[in-house]
N, C-alpha and C positions, 0 to 999 in steps of 0.2 A: 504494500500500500504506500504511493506515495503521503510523504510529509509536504504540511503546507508553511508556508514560510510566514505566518502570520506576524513573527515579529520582526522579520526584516521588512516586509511591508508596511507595517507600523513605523519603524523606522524614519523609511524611505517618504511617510507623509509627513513625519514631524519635522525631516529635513525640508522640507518643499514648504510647510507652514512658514517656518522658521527665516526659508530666504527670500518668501512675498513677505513675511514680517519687515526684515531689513529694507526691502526695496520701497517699500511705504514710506518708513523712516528714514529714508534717505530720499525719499520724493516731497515727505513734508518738509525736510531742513533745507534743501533747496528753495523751497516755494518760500517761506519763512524769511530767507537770505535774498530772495528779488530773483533767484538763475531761472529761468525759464529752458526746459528741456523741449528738442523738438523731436525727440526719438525717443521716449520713456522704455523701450523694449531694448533699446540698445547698450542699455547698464547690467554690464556683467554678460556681456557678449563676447568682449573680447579675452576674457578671463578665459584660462584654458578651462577645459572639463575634469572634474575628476573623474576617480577611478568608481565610486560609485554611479554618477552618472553615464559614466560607459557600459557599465554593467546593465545598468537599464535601459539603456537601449538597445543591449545587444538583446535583453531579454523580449523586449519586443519585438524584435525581428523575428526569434524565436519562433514566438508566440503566434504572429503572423506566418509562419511559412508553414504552420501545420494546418 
């Protein structure tokens, strides 16, 4: 019987809460400070990927190919 990964999944959402958390807070302190963004999608673009977001996509792909 496969095992479910229910706590890496848990995980994996509390990392995602965590960096729309920061993104917020770094979109109010901007707005607060006068910087008007004209790409709000493109903070933390250029930051490489980690190893866990590689992982999830590769599981996606996964997941998609069966």
């Amino acid at each position: 019987m496969a095992k479910n990964k229910y706590s890496y999944e848990k995980y994996q959402r509390e990392q995602a809460k965590k960096k729309k958390k920061e993104a917020k807070r770094l979109k109010k302190l901007n707005r607060a400070a006068g910087i008007e963004e004209e790409n709000p999608e493109a903070i933390g673009e250029d930051e490489e990927k980690t190893d866990d977001e590689t992982e999830e996509e590769e599981e996606k792909t996964e997941v998609e190919e069966s």
